[in-house]
C-alpha positions in Angstrom: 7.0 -38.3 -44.5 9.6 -37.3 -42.0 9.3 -33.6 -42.8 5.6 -33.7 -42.8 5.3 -34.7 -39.3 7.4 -32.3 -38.3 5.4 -29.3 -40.3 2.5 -30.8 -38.5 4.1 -30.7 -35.5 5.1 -27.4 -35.9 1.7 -26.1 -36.7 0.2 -27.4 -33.8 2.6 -25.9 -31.6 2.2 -22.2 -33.2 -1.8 -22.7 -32.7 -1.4 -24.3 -29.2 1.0 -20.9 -28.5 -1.3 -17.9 -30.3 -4.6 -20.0 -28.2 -4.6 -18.0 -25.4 -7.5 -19.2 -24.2 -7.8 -19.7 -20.8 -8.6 -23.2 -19.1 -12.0 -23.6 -17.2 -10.2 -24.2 -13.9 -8.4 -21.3 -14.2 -9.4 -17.2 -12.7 -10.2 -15.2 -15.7 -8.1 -12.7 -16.5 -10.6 -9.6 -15.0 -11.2 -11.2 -11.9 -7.4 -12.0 -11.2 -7.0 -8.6 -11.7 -8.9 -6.9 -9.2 -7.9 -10.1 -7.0 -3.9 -9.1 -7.4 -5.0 -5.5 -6.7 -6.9 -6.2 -3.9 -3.6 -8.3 -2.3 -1.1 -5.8 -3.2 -3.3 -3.3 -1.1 -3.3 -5.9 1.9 -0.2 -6.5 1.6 1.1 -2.5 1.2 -1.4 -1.8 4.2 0.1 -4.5 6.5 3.7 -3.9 5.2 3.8 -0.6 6.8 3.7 -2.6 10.6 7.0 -4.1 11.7 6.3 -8.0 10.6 4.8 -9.9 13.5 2.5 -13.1 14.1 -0.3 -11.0 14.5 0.7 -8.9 11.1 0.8 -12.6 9.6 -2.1 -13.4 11.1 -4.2 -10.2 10.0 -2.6 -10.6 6.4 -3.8 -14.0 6.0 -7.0 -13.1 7.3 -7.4 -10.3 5.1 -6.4 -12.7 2.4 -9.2 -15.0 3.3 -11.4 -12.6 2.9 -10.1 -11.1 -0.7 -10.5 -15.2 -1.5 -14.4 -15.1 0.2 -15.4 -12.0 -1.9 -13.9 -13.4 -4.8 -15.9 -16.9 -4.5 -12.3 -18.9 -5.1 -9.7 -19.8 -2.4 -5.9 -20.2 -2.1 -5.2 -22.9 -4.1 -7.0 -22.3 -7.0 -5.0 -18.2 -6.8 -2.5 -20.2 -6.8 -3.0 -22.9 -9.8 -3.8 -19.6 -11.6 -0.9 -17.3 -10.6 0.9 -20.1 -12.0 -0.5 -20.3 -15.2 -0.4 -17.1 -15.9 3.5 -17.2 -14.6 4.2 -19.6 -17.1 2.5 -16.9 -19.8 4.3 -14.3 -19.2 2.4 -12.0 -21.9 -1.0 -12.7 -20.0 0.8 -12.1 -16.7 2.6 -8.6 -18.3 -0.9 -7.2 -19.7 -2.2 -8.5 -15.9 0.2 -6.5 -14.1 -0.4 -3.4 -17.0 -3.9 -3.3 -16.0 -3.6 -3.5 -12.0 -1.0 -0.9 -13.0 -3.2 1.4 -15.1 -6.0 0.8 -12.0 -3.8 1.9 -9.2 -3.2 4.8 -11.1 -6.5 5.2 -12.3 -7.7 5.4 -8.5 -4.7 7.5 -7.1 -5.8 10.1 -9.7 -8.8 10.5 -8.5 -7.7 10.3 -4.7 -5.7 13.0 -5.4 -8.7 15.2 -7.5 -10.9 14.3 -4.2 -8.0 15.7 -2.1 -8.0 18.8 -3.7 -11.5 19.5 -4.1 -12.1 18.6 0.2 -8.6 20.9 0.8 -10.3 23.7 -1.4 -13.8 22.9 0.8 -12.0 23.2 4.0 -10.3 26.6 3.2 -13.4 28.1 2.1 -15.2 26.6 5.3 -12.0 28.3 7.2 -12.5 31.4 5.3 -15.6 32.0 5.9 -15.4 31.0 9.3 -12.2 33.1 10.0 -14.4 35.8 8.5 -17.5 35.9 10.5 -15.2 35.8 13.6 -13.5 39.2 12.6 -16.5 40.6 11.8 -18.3 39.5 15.2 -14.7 40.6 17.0 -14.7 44.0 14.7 -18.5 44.4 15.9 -18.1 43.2 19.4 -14.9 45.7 19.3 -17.2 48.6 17.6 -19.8 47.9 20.5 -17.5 48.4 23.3 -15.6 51.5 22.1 -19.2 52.8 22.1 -19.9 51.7 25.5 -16.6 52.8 26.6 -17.0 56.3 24.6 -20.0 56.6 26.8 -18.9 55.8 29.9 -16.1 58.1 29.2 -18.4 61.0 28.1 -20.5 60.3 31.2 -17.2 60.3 33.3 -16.1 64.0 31.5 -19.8 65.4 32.1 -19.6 64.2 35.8 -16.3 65.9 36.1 -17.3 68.8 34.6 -20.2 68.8 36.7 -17.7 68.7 39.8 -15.8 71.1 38.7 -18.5 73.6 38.4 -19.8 73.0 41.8 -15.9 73.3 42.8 -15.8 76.6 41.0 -19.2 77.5 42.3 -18.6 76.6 46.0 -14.9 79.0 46.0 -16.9 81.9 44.5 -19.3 81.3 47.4 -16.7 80.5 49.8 -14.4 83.5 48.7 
């Protein structure tokens, strides 16, 4: 009799282990994901500030407001985050997938990044381009101008001349 309480026993501690179902009062898994996420931004975006009251008092603001968006509050993050502490498979495959989203999201700030660098150089480019061409055709324009002026200047010296030339052969 001894040894079949202690099968029993046994068996309801491997079921009550593999049931990994989560208690009612408990944040499901999903949402304490993107919950975690959305702290560890708050708290990497405020971490870069040299830690004051008003850091501490823009955090836990911030935090309010993950906990508003969320529909929970602080102690019931907490009741979960300690749950989930004390499973520490559920918490690993937690931290896996905030992990996998971070990374998820940085890829694709980074694909974004390239494409607007890429937009910006042709932008440049064709910018830079219609500027040489206006300089090169504002440049073209005044040489002409200038050859003018210059032609006009070499006729009207010519012109002088000849009357120079004209006025000694008279004069003479």
């Amino acid at each position: 009799m001894k040894h079949f309480k202690y099968l029993l026993f046994s068996m309801f501690f491997l079921w009550a282990c593999k049931n990994n179902k989560i208690p009612a009062d408990i944040i499901p898994k999903e949402k304490m994901i993107l919950m975690m996420i959305d702290m560890h931004y708050a708290d990497a975006y405020f971490n870069r500030e040299i830690e004051s009251d008003s850091t501490l008092a823009r955090t836990n603001a911030l935090y309010k407001f993950i906990f508003k968006k969320y529909k929970t509050d602080s102690v019931q993050f907490k009741h979960s985050f300690d749950y989930y502490a004390e499973n520490p498979e559920i918490l690993d495959n937690i931290y896996e997938a905030m992990i996998d989203s971070v990374v998820k999201k940085q890829t694709v700030l980074t694909k974004l990044d390239l494409l607007r660098k890429k937009e910006l150089e042709k932008k440049l480019d064709t910018l830079m381009k219609k500027h040489v061409d206006s300089l090169a055709r504002k440049s073209f324009t005044e040489n002409r101008v200038q050859n003018r002026l210059m032609k006009k200047d070499s006729l009207k010296k010519k012109d002088s001349l000849k009357k120079k030339d004209n006025f000694k052969k008279l004069v003479l």
